[in-house]
ROKOLMAR-243459 format. One record per atom (N, C-alpha, C, O): residue in one letter; atom name; x, y, z. Coordinates in Angstrom, 1 decimal. Example, Ala and Ser with C-alpha at 12.3 -4.5 7.8 and 13.67 -1.06 7.14 Angstrom:
<nodes>
+------+------+--------+--------+--------+
! code ! site !   east !  north !     up !
+------+------+--------+--------+--------+
!    a !    N !   13.2 !   -5.7 !    7.8 !
!    a !   CA !   12.3 !   -4.5 !    7.8 !
!    a !    C !   13.2 !   -3.3 !    7.8 !
!    a !    O !   14.2 !   -3.3 !    8.5 !
!    s !    N !   12.8 !   -2.2 !    7.1 !
!    s !   CA !   13.7 !   -1.1 !    7.1 !
!    s !    C !   12.9 !    0.0 !    7.9 !
!    s !    O !   13.4 !    1.1 !    8.0 !
+------+------+--------+--------+--------+
</nodes>
This chain:
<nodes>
+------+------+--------+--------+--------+
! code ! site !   east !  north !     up !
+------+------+--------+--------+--------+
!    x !    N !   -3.3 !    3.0 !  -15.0 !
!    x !   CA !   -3.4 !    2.2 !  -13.7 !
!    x !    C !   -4.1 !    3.2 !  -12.7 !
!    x !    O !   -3.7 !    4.3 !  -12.7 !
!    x !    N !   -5.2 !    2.6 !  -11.6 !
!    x !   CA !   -5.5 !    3.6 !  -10.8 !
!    x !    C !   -5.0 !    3.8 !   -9.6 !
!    x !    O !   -5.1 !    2.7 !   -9.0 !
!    x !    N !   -4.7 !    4.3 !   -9.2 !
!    x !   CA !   -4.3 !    4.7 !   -8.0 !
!    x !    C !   -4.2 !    3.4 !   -6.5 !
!    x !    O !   -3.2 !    3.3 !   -5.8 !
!    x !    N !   -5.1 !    2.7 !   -6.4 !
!    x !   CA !   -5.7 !    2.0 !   -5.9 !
!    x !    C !   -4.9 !    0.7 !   -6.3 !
!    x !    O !   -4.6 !    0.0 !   -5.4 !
!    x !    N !   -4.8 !    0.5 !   -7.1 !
!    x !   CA !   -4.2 !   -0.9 !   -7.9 !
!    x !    C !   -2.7 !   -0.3 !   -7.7 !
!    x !    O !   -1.9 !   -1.1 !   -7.2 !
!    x !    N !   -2.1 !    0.8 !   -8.0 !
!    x !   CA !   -0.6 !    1.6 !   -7.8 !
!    x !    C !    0.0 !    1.2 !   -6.2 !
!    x !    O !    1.1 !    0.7 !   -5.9 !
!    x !    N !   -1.1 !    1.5 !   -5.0 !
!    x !   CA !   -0.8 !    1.4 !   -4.0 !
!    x !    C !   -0.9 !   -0.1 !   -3.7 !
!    x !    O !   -0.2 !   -0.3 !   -2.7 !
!    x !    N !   -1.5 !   -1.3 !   -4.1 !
!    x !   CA !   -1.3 !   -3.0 !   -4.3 !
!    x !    C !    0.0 !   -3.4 !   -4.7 !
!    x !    O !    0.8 !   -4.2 !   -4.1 !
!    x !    N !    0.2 !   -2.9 !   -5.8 !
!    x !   CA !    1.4 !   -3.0 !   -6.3 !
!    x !    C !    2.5 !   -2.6 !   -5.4 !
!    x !    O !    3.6 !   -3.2 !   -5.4 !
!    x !    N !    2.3 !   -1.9 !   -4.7 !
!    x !   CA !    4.0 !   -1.0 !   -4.0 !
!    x !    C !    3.9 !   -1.8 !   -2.5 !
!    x !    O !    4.9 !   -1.9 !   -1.8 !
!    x !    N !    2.3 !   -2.5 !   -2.1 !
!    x !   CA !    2.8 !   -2.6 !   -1.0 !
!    x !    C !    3.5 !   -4.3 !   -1.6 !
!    x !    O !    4.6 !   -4.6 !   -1.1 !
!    x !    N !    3.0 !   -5.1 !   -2.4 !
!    x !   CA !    3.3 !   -6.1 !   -2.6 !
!    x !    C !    5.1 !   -6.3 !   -2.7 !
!    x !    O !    5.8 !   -7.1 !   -2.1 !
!    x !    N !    5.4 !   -5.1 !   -3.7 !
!    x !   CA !    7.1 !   -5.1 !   -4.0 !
!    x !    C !    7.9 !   -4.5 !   -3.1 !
!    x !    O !    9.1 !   -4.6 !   -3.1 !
!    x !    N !    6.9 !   -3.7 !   -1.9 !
!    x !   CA !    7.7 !   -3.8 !   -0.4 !
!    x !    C !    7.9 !   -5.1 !    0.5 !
!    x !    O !    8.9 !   -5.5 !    1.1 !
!    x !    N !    6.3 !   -5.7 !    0.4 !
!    x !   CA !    6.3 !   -7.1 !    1.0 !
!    x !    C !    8.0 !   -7.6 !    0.7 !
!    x !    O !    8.9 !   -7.6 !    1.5 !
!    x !    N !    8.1 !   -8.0 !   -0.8 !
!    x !   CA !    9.2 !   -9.3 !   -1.5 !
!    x !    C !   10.2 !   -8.5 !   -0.8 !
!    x !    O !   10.7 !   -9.1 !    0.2 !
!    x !    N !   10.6 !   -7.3 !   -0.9 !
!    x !   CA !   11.9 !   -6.5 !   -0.5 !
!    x !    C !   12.2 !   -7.0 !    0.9 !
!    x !    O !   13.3 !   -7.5 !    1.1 !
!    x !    N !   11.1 !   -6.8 !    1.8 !
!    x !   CA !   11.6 !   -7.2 !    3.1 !
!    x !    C !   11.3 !   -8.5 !    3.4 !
!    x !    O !   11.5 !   -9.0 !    4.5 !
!    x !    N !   10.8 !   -9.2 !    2.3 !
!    x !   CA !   10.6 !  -10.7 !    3.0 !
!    x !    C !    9.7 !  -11.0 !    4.1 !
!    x !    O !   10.1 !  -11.6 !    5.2 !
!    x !    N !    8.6 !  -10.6 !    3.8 !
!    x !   CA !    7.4 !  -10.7 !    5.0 !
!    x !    C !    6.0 !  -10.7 !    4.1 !
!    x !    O !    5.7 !  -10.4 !    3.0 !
!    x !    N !    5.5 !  -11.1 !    5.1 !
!    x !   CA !    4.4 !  -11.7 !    4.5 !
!    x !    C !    3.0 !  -10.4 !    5.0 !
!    x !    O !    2.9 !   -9.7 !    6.0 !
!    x !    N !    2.2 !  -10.4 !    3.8 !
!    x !   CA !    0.7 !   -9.6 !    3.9 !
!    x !    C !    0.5 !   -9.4 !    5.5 !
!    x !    O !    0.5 !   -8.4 !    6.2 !
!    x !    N !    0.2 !  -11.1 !    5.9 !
!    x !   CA !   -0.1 !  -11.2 !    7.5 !
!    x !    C !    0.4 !  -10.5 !    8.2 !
!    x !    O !   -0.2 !   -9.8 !    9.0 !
!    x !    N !    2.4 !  -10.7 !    7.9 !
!    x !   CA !    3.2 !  -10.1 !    8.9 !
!    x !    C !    3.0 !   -9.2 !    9.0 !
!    x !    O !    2.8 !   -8.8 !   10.2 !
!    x !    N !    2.9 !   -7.8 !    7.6 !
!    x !   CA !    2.7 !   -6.8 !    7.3 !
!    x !    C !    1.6 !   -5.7 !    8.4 !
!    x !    O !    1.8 !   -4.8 !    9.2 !
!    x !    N !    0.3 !   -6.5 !    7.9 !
!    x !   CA !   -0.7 !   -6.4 !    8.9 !
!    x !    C !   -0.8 !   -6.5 !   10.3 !
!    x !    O !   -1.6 !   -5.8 !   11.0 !
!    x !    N !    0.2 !   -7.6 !   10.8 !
!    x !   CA !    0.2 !   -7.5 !   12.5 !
!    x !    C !    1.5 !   -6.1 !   13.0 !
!    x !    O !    1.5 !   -5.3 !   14.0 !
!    x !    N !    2.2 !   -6.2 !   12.1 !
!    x !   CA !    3.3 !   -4.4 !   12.7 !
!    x !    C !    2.7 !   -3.4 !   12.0 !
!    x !    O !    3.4 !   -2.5 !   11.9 !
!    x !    N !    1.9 !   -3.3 !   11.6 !
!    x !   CA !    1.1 !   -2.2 !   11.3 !
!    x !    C !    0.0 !   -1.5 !   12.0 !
!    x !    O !   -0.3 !   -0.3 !   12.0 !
!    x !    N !   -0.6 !   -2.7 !   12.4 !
!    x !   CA !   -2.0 !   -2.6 !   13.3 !
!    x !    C !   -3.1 !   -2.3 !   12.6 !
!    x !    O !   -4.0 !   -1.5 !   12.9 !
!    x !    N !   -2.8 !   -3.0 !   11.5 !
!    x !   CA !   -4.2 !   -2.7 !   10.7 !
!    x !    C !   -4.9 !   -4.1 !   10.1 !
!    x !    O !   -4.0 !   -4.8 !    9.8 !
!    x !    N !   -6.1 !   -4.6 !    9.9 !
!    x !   CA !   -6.6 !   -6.2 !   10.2 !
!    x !    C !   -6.1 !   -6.3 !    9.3 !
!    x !    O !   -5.7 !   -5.4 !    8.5 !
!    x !    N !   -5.9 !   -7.9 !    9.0 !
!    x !   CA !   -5.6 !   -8.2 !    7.6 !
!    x !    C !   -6.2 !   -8.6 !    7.1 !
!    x !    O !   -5.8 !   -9.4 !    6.2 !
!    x !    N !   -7.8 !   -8.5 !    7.2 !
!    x !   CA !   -8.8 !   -8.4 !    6.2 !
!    x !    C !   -8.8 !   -7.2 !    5.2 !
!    x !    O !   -9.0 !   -7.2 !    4.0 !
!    x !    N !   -8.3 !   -6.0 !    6.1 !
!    x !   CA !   -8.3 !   -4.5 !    5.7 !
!    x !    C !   -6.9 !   -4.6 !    4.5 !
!    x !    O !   -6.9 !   -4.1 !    3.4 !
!    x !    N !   -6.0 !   -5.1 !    5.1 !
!    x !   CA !   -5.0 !   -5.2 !    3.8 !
!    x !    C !   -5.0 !   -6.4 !    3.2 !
!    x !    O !   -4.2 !   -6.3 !    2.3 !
!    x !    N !   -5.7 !   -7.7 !    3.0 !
!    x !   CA !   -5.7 !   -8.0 !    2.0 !
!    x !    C !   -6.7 !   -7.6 !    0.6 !
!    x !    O !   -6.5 !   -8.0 !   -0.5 !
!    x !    N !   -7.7 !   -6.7 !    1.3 !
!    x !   CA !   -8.4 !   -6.2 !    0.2 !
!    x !    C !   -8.0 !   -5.1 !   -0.2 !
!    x !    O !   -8.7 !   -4.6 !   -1.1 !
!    x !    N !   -7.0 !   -4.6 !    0.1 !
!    x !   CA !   -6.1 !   -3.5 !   -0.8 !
!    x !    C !   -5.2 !   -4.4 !   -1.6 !
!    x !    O !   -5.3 !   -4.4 !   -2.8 !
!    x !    N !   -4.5 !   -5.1 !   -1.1 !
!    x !   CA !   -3.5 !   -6.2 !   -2.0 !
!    x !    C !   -4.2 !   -7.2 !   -3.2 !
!    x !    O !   -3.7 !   -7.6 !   -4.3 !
!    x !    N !   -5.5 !   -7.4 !   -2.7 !
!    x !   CA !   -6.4 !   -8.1 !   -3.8 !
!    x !    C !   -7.1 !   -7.3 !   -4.6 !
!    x !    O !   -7.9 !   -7.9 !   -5.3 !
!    x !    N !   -7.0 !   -6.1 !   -4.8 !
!    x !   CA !   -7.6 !   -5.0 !   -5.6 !
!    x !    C !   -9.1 !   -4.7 !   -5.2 !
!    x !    O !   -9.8 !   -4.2 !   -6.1 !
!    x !    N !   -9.8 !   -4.8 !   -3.9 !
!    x !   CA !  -11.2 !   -5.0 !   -3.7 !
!    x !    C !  -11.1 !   -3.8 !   -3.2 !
!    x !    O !  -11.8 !   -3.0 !   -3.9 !
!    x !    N !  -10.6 !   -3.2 !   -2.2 !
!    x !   CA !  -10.3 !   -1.7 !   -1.8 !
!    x !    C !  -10.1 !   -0.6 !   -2.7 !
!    x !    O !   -9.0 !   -0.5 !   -3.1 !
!    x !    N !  -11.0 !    0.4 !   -3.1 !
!    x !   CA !  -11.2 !    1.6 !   -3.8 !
!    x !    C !  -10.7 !    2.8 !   -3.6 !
!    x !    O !  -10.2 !    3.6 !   -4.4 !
!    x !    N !  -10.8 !    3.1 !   -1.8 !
!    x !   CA !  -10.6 !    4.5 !   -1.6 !
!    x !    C !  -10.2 !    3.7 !   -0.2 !
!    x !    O !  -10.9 !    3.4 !    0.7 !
!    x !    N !   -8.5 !    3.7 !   -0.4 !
!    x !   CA !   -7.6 !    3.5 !    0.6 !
!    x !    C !   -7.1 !    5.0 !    1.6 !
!    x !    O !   -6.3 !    5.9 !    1.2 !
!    x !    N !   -8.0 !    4.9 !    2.8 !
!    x !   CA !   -7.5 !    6.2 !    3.5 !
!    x !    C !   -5.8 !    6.8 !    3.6 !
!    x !    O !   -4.8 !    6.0 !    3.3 !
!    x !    N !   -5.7 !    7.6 !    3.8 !
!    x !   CA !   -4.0 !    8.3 !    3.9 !
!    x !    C !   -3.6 !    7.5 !    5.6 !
!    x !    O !   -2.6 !    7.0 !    6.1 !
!    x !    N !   -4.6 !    7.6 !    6.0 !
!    x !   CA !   -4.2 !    7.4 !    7.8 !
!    x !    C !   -3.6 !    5.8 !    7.4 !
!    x !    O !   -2.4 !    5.4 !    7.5 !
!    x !    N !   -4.8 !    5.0 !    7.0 !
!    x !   CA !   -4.1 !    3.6 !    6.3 !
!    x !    C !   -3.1 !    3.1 !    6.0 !
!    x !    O !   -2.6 !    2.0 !    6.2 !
!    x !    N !   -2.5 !    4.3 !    4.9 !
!    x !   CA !   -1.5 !    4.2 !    4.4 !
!    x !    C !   -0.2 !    4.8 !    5.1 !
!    x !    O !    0.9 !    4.7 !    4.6 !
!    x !    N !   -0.5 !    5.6 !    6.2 !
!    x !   CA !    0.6 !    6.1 !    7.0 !
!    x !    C !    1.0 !    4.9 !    7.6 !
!    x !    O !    2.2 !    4.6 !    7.5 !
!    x !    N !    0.0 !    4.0 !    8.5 !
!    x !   CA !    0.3 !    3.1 !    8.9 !
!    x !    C !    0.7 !    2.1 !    8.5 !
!    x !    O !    1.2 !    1.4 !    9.3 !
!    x !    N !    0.7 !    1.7 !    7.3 !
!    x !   CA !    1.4 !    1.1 !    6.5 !
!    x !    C !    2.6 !    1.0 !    6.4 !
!    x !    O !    3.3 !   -0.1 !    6.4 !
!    x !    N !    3.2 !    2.5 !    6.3 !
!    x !   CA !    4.5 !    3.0 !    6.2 !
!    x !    C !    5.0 !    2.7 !    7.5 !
!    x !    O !    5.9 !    1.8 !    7.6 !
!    x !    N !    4.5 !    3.4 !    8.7 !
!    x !   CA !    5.3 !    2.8 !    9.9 !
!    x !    C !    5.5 !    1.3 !   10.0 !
!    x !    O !    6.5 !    0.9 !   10.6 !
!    x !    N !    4.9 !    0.4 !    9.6 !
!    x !   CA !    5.0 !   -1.1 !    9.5 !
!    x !    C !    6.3 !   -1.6 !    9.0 !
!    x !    O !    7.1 !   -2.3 !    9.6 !
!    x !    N !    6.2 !   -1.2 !    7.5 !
!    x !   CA !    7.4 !   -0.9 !    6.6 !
!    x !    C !    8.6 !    0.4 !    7.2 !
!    x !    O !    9.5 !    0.7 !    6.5 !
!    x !    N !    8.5 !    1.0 !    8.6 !
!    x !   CA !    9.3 !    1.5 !    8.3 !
!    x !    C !    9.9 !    2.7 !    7.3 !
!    x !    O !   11.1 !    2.7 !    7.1 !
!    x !    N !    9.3 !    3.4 !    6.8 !
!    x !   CA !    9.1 !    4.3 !    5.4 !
!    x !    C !    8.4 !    5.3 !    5.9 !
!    x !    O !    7.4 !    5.4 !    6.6 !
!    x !    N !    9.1 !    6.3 !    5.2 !
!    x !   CA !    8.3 !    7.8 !    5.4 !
!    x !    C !    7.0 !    7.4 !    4.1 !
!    x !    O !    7.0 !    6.5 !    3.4 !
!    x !    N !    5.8 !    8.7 !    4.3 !
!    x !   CA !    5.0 !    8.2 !    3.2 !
!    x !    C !    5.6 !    8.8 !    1.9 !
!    x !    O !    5.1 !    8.5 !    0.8 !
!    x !    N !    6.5 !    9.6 !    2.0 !
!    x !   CA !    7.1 !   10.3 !    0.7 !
!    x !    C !    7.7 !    9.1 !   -0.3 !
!    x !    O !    7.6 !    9.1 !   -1.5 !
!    x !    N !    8.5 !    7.8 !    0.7 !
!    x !   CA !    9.4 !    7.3 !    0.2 !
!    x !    C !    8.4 !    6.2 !   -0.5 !
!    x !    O !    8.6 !    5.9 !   -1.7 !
!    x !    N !    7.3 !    5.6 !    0.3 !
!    x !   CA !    6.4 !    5.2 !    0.0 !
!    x !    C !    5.8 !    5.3 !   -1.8 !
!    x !    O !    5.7 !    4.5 !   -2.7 !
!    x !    N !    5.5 !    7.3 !   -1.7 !
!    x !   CA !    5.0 !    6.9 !   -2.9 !
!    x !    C !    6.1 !    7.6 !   -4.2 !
!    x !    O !    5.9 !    7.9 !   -5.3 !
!    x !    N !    7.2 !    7.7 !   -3.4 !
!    x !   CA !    8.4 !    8.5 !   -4.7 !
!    x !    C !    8.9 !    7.4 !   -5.5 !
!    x !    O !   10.1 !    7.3 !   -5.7 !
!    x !    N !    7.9 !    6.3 !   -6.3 !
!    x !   CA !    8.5 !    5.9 !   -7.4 !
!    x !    C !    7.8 !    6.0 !   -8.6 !
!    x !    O !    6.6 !    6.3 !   -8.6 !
!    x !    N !    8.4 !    5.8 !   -9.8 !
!    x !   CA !    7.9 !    6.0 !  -10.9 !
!    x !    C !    6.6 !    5.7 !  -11.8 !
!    x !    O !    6.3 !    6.0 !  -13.0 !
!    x !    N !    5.8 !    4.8 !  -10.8 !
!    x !   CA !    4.6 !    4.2 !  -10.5 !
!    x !    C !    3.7 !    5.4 !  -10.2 !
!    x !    O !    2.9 !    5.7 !  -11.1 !
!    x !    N !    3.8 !    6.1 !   -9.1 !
!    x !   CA !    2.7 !    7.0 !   -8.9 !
!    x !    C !    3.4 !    8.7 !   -9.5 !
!    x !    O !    2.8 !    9.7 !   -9.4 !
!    x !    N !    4.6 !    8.6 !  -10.1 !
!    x !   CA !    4.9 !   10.0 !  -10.7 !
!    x !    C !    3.8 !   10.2 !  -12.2 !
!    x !    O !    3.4 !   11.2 !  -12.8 !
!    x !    N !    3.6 !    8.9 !  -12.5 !
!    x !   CA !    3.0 !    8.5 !  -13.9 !
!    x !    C !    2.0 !    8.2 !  -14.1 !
!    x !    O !    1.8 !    7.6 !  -15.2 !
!    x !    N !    1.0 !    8.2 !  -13.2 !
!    x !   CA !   -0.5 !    7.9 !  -12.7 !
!    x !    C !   -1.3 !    9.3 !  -13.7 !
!    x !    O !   -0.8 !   10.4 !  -13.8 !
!    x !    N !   -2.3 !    8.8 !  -14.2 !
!    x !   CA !   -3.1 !    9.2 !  -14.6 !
!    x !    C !   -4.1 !    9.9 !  -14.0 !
!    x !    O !   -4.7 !    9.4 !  -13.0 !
!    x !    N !   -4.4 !   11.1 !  -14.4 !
!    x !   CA !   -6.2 !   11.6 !  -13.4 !
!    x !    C !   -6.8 !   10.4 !  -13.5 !
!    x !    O !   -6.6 !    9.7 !  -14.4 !
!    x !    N !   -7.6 !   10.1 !  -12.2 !
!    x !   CA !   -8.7 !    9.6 !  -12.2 !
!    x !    C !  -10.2 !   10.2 !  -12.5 !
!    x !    O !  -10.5 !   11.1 !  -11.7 !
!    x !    N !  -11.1 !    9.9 !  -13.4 !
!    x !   CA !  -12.3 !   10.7 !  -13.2 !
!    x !    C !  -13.4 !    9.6 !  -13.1 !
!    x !    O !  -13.6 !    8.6 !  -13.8 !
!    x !    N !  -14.2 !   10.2 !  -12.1 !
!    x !   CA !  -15.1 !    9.2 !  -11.6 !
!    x !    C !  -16.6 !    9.7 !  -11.6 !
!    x !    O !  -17.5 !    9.0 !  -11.2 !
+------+------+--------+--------+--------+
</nodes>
Protein backbone atom coordinates (compact mmCIF):
# COMPACT_ATOMS: atom_id res chain seq x y z
CA UNK A 1 0.00 0.00 0.00
CA UNK A 2 1.46 3.52 -0.70
CA UNK A 3 1.68 5.86 1.53
CA UNK A 4 -0.76 8.12 -0.18
CA UNK A 5 -3.65 5.63 -0.37
CA UNK A 6 -2.51 4.78 3.83
CA UNK A 7 -3.25 8.49 4.52
CA UNK A 8 -7.09 8.06 2.45
CA UNK A 9 -7.67 5.32 4.30
CA UNK A 10 -7.01 6.93 7.96
CA UNK A 11 -8.61 10.00 7.06
CA UNK A 12 -11.76 8.08 5.88
CA UNK A 13 -11.77 5.78 9.33
CA UNK A 14 -11.41 9.10 11.23
CA UNK A 15 -14.23 10.57 9.14
CA UNK A 16 -16.79 7.20 10.35
CA UNK A 17 -15.21 7.55 14.07
CA UNK A 18 -16.33 10.99 14.47
CA UNK A 19 -19.32 10.96 12.28
CA UNK A 20 -18.58 13.84 9.95
CA UNK A 21 -18.52 14.18 6.73
CA UNK A 22 -15.22 14.88 3.96
CA UNK A 23 -17.03 18.35 3.66
CA UNK A 24 -17.37 18.85 7.34
CA UNK A 25 -13.85 17.72 7.61
CA UNK A 26 -12.67 20.26 5.10
CA UNK A 27 -14.49 23.32 6.48
CA UNK A 28 -12.61 22.79 10.34
CA UNK A 29 -9.69 22.27 8.86
CA UNK A 30 -9.38 25.08 6.38
CA UNK A 31 -8.32 23.21 3.69
CA UNK A 32 -10.71 23.19 0.20
CA UNK A 33 -12.54 20.35 -0.26
CA UNK A 34 -11.44 19.85 -3.54
CA UNK A 35 -7.93 19.50 -1.88
CA UNK A 36 -9.28 16.74 0.44
CA UNK A 37 -11.36 15.04 -1.71
CA UNK A 38 -8.56 14.24 -3.96
CA UNK A 39 -6.61 12.73 -1.15
CA UNK A 40 -9.79 10.68 -0.12
CA UNK A 41 -10.37 9.69 -3.80
CA UNK A 42 -6.75 8.50 -4.33
CA UNK A 43 -5.93 11.42 -7.07
CA UNK A 44 -3.42 13.10 -4.60
CA UNK A 45 0.29 11.69 -4.78
CA UNK A 46 2.39 13.85 -2.62
CA UNK A 47 0.13 14.99 0.31
CA UNK A 48 2.17 17.95 2.04
CA UNK A 49 3.00 17.43 6.10
CA UNK A 50 1.54 21.09 6.57
CA UNK A 51 -1.80 19.45 4.92
CA UNK A 52 -1.73 16.84 6.99
CA UNK A 53 -1.03 18.81 10.22
CA UNK A 54 -4.09 20.57 9.34
CA UNK A 55 -5.94 17.79 9.06
CA UNK A 56 -5.10 16.72 12.44
CA UNK A 57 -6.15 20.03 14.04
CA UNK A 58 -9.55 19.49 12.27
CA UNK A 59 -9.70 16.07 13.77
CA UNK A 60 -8.36 17.26 16.78
CA UNK A 61 -5.20 14.75 16.87
CA UNK A 62 -1.64 15.21 17.34
CA UNK A 63 0.08 14.13 13.91
CA UNK A 64 1.78 11.16 15.98
CA UNK A 65 -1.65 9.85 16.79
CA UNK A 66 -2.62 10.39 13.30
CA UNK A 67 -0.06 8.14 11.94
CA UNK A 68 0.55 5.56 15.16
CA UNK A 69 -1.45 2.78 13.62
CA UNK A 70 -0.53 -0.37 12.22
CA UNK A 71 -1.29 0.84 8.72
CA UNK A 72 1.74 3.11 8.40
CA UNK A 73 4.03 0.97 11.01
CA UNK A 74 3.81 -1.67 7.94
CA UNK A 75 4.21 0.47 4.85
CA UNK A 76 6.56 -0.43 2.49
CA UNK A 77 9.57 1.77 0.86
CA UNK A 78 8.33 3.44 -1.74
CA UNK A 79 10.68 3.68 -4.92
CA UNK A 80 9.87 5.93 -7.58
Amino acid sequence: MSISNAVADRILELCAERKITVNKLSTISGITQSTVNDIVNRKAKNIGIVTIKKLCDGFDITITEFFDTEKFRNLEQEMY
